[in-house]
Structure formats: C-alpha cells, structure tokens
RODO-2510 file (C-alpha; in nm, 4 decimals, decimal comma):
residues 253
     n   res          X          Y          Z
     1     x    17,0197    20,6968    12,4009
     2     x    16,8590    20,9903    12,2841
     3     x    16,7887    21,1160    11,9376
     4     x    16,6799    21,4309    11,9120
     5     x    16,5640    21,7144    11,6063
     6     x    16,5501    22,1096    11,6349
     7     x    16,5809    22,0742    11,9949
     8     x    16,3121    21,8564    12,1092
     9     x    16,3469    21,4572    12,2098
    10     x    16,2402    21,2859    11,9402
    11     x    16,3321    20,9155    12,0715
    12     x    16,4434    20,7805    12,3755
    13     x    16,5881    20,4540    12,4629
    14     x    16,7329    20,2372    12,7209
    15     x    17,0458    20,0735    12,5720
    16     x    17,1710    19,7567    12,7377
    17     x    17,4406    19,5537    12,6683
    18     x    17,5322    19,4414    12,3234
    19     x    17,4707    19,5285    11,9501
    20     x    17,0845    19,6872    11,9340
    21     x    16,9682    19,8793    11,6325
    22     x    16,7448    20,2255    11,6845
    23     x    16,4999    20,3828    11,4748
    24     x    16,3854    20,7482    11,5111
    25     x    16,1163    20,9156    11,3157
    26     x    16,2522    21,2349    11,2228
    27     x    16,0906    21,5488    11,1005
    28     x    16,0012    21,5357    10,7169
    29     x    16,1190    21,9269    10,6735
    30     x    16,5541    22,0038    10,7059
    31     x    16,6697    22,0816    11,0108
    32     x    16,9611    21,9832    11,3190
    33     x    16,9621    21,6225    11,4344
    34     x    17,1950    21,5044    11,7437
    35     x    17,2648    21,1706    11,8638
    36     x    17,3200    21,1745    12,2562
    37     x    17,4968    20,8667    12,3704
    38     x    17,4214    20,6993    12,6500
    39     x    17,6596    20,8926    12,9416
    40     x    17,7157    20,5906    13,1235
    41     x    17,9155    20,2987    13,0230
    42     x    18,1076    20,2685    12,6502
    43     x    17,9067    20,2964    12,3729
    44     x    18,0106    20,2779    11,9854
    45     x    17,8196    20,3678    11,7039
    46     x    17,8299    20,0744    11,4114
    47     x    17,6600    20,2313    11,1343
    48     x    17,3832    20,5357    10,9917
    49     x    17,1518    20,5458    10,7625
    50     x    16,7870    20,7438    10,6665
    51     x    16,5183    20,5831    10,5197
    52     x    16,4438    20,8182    10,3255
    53     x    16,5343    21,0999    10,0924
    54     x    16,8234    21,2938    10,2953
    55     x    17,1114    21,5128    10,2466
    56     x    17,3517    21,5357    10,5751
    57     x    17,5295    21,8887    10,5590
    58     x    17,7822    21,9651    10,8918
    59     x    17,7485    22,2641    11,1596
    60     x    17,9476    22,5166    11,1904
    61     x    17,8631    22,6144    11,5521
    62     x    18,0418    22,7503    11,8949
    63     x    18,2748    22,4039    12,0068
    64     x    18,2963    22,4077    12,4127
    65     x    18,4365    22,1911    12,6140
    66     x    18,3235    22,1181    12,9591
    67     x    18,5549    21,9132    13,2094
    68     x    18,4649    21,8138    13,5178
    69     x    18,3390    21,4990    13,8011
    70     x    18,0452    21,2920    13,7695
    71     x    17,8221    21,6140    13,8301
    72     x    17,8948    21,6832    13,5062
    73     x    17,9090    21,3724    13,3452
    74     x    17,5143    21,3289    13,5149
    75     x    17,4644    20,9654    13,5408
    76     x    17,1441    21,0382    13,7385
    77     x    16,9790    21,3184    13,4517
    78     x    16,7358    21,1460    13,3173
    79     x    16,8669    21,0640    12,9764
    80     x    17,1880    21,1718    12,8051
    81     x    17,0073    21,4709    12,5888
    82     x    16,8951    21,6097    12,9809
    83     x    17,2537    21,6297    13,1183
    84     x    17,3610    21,9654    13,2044
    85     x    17,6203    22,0126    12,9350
    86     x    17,3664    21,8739    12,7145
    87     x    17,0629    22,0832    12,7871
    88     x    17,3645    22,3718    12,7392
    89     x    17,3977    22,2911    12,4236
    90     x    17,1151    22,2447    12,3145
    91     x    16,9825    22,5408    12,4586
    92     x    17,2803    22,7902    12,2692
    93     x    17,3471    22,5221    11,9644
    94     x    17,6839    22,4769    12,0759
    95     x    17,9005    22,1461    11,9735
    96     x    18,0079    21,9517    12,3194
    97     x    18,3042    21,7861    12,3986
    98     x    18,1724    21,6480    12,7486
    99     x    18,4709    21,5398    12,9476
   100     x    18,2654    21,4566    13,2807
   101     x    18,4507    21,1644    13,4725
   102     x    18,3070    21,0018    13,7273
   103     x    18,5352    21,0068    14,0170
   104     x    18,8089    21,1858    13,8361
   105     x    18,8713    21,5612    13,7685
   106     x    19,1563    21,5803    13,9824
   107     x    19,3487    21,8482    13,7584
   108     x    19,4432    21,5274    13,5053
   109     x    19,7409    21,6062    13,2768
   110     x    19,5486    21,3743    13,0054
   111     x    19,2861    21,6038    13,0464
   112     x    19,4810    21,9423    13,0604
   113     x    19,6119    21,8015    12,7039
   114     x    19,2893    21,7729    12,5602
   115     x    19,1363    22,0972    12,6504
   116     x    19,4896    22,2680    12,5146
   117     x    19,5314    22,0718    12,1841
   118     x    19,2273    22,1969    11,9694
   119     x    19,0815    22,4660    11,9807
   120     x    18,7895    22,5623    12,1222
   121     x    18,5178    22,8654    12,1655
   122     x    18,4886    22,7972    12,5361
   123     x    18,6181    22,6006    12,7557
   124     x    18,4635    22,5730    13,1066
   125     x    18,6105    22,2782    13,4279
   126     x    18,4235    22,1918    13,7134
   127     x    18,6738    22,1890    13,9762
   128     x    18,6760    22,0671    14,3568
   129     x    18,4543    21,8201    14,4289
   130     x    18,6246    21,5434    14,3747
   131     x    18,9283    21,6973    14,5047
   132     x    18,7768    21,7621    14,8612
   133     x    18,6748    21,3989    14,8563
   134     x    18,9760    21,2388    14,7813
   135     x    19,1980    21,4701    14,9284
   136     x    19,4024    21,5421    14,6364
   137     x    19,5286    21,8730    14,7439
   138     x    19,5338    22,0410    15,0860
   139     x    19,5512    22,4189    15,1359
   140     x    19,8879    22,5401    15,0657
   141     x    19,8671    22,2904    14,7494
   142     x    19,5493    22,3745    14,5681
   143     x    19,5600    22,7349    14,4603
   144     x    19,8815    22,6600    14,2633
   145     x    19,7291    22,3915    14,1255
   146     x    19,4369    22,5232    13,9799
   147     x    19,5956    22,8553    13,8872
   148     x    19,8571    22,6194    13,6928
   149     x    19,6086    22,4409    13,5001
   150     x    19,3153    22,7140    13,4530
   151     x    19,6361    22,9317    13,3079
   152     x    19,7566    22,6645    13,0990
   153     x    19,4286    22,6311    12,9273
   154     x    19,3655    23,0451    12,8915
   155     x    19,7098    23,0763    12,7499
   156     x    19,6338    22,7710    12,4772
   157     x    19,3362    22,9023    12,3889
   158     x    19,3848    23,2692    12,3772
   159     x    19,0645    23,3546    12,1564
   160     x    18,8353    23,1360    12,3787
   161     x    18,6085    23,1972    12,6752
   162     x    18,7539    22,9600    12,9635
   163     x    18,6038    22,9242    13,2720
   164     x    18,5832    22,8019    13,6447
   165     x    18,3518    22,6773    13,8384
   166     x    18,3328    22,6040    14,2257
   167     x    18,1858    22,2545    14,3948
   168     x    17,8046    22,3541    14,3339
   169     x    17,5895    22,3326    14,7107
   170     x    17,6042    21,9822    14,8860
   171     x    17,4178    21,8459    15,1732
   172     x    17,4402    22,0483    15,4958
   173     x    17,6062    21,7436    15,6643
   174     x    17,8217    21,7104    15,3489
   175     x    17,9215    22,0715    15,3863
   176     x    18,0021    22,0426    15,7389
   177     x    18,2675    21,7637    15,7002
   178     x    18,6305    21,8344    15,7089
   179     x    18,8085    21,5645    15,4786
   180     x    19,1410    21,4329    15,6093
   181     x    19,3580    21,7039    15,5012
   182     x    19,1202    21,9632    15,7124
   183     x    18,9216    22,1333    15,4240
   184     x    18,5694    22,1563    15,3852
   185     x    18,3782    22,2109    15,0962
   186     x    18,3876    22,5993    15,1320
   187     x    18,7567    22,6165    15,1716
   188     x    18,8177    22,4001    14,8590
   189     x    18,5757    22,6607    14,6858
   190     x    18,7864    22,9302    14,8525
   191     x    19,0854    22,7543    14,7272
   192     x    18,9709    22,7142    14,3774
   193     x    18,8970    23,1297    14,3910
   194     x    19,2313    23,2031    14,4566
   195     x    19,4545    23,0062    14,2055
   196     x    19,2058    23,2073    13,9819
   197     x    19,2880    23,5277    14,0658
   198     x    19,6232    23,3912    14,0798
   199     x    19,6103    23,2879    13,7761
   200     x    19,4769    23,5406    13,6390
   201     x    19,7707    23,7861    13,7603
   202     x    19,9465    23,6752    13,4474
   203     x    19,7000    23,6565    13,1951
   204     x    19,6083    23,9154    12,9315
   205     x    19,2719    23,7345    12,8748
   206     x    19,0904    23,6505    13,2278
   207     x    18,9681    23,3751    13,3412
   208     x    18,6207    23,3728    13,4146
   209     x    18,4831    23,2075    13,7571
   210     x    18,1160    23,1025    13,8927
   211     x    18,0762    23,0129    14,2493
   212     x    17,9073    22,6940    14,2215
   213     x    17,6120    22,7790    14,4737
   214     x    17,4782    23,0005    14,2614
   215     x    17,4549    22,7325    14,0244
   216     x    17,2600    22,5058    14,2731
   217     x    17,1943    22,6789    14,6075
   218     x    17,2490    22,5621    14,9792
   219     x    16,8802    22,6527    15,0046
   220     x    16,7853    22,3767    14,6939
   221     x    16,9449    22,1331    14,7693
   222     x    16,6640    21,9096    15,0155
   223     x    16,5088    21,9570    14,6547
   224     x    16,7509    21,9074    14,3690
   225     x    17,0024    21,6848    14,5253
   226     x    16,9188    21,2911    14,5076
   227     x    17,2357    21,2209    14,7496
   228     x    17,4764    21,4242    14,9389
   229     x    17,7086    21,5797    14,6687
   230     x    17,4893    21,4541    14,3254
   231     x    17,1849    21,5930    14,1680
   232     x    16,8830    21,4657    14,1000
   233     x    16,7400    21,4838    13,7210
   234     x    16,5521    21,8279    13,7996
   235     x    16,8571    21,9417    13,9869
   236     x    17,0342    21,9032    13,6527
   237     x    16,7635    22,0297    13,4321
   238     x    16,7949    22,3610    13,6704
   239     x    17,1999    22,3562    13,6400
   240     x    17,1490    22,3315    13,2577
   241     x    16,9138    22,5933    13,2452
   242     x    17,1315    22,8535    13,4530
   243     x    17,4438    22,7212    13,2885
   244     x    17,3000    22,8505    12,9944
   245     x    17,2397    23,1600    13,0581
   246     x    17,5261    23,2248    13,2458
   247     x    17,8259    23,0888    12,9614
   248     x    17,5746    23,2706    12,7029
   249     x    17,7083    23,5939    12,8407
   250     x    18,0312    23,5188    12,9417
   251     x    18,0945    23,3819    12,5713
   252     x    17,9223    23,7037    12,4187
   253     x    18,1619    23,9278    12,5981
***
C-alpha cells in the first residue's frame, strides 16, 4: 500500500493478510493526499484518522476510467502508486477508476455497464490481449465487437474523451504465435483498428485510438518486459509516463 502527498511516495508498505494498521507522516503544510491500495488481492479500508490538526476538503478533478487486462491492472509495478494508470494520474491529477482484470477484458457486459453508467472525463480500454490468448473472438467476430462496445461507451458519454488502445509489443516468439482461431497478435491489433473506424462511422464524437507499440515498442521489449506479454516495473513506469502525455492531449482537444 502506498500513501502518497503532492505527488511523491510518502510511505510504502507490504500488506499481508489480515487486519494491519498504517501510519504515514504527512507534510505539515495543506496539500493532496491519495491512498493507493494494494492492486493485488481484496483489500478494505476499516477506518481514518490524522493525528493531528486537519481539515479534509474533496477534489474536484478530471474522473477517467481505464479498463483493461492485467497489463493494466500491473501486478508486477512495483507498488500500487507505480502502476501505469496510477503514475497517469498522478502525473495529470486525474481521479482513477482502475478497472484492470487480470485475465479478463474480454469486452465484459459488467464492465461495458460501468464505464456507461457515470460519467466520466475520459474513458480509455485496453483491448486484445487477453482476447488473442483466449481466443475470444476470431476475425470475422472481433471488429463488430469492439466497434459495438467502444460505440456504446462514446455514445454514453458524449462529453468525454474515450479511447482505444491496441495489445502493447510482446515477445518476438509471443508475436509470432498464431492462437487457435489463426490470429496473431498483429491481426488482433488490426482487428481492434477496424471496429474503430467502424465504429466510428456512426459517431459524431470519435473515438480516439493508440497502437499499443508505440506505447511499449517491439524494439523494448528484451528491456521492459519481465515475461512474454507483461511488463516489468520500469516497463510500466515508461507506459505511465507516455500514457501521460499522450491522454493529456487527447483530453485537451
């Protein structure tokens, strides 16, 4: 769990099973203070209190939502506060609803329902992965698919930012493999492209997409991938920091 105060870690601490209390020195002057639950695993929180003198006020901020596979719930970053939604948020002081499932995102309807019943600033999914290794959709299936959900969401939230995002790079074996419905990584990327655009036929507000590689590169990934297909903690640092900018502008447009 990570505490942390205008931006910077203040505390870190490995949680383990059962009831454990925290304590955080915190900056004597006013300012922002998060809580970043642990990513992995449930975790409630029983109670709050300061020490000292303190007035909580809330934050009226950008709210995003970010849906997506285990790469974006990062069970490898190296704390919750250094996931790549998190170090997004941080970075641009946006509120996060992270929705990153490990082994999910397989165009849920629970999770179609959540990004469509509030509203939201920006809403970006993660889409494919998963997909391509569970062989959720084949060819002919997919583009519908995505274009069905992705236009779902920009039609719910018409004064948002939503956007797309490919399978970021995986291992060169990884990207060589054809799953058992014949795709490979690139054609599930290709796939995901096109129920964009198809999508986005239809839509008065587009939907915005990012080819995952240039999120994490085919060149980076001997260097920022701890396994085939997930990154390693400065692999997600660098997604965070490119995320960043990237949604920054997207959202400002």
């Amino acid at each position: 769990m990570d505490v942390v105060a205008d931006g910077v870690i203040v505390h870190r601490q490995q949680m383990e099973t059962g009831v454990q209390r925290v304590r955080a020195e915190l900056p004597e002057q006013a300012g922002q203070v998060e809580i970043w639950l642990p990513q992995l695993g449930d975790a409630a929180v029983r109670g709050l209190r300061f020490a000292g003198t303190a007035t909580p006020a809330p934050l009226d901020r950008v709210q995003w939502a970010t849906y997506g596979s285990s790469i974006t719930q990062c069970g490898e970053a190296a704390g919750p506060a250094d996931a790549w939604p998190a170090i997004v948020s941080r970075r641009l002081g946006w509120g996060l609803r992270g929705m990153g499932f490990g082994g999910e995102c397989h165009l849920d309807q629970a999770a179609l329902h959540e990004l469509t019943s509030r509203p939201y600033d920006v809403v970006s999914m993660c889409l494919g992965i998963n997909i391509f290794g569970a062989e959720t959709f084949n060819g002919r299936s997919l583009p519908g698919q995505v274009a069905t959900f992705a236009g779902a969401v920009a039609r719910a939230q018409p004064d948002a930012a939503v956007v797309v995002i490919t399978p970021i790079a995986a291992s060169a074996a990884k990207e060589a493999e054809r799953n058992g419905v014949g795709l490979t990584l690139d054609d599930i990327r290709m796939c995901v492209r096109l129920g964009v655009e198809t999508a986005n036929r239809t839509l008065e507000k587009p939907v915005h997409l990012i080819a995952g590689p240039d999120v994490l590169g085919h060149a980076e990934t001997l260097q920022y991938l701890g396994d085939p297909v997930h990154p390693n903690p400065a692999g997600y640092r660098l997604m965070g920091e490119r995320l960043a900018k990237i949604l920054q502008e997207i959202a400002a447009c």
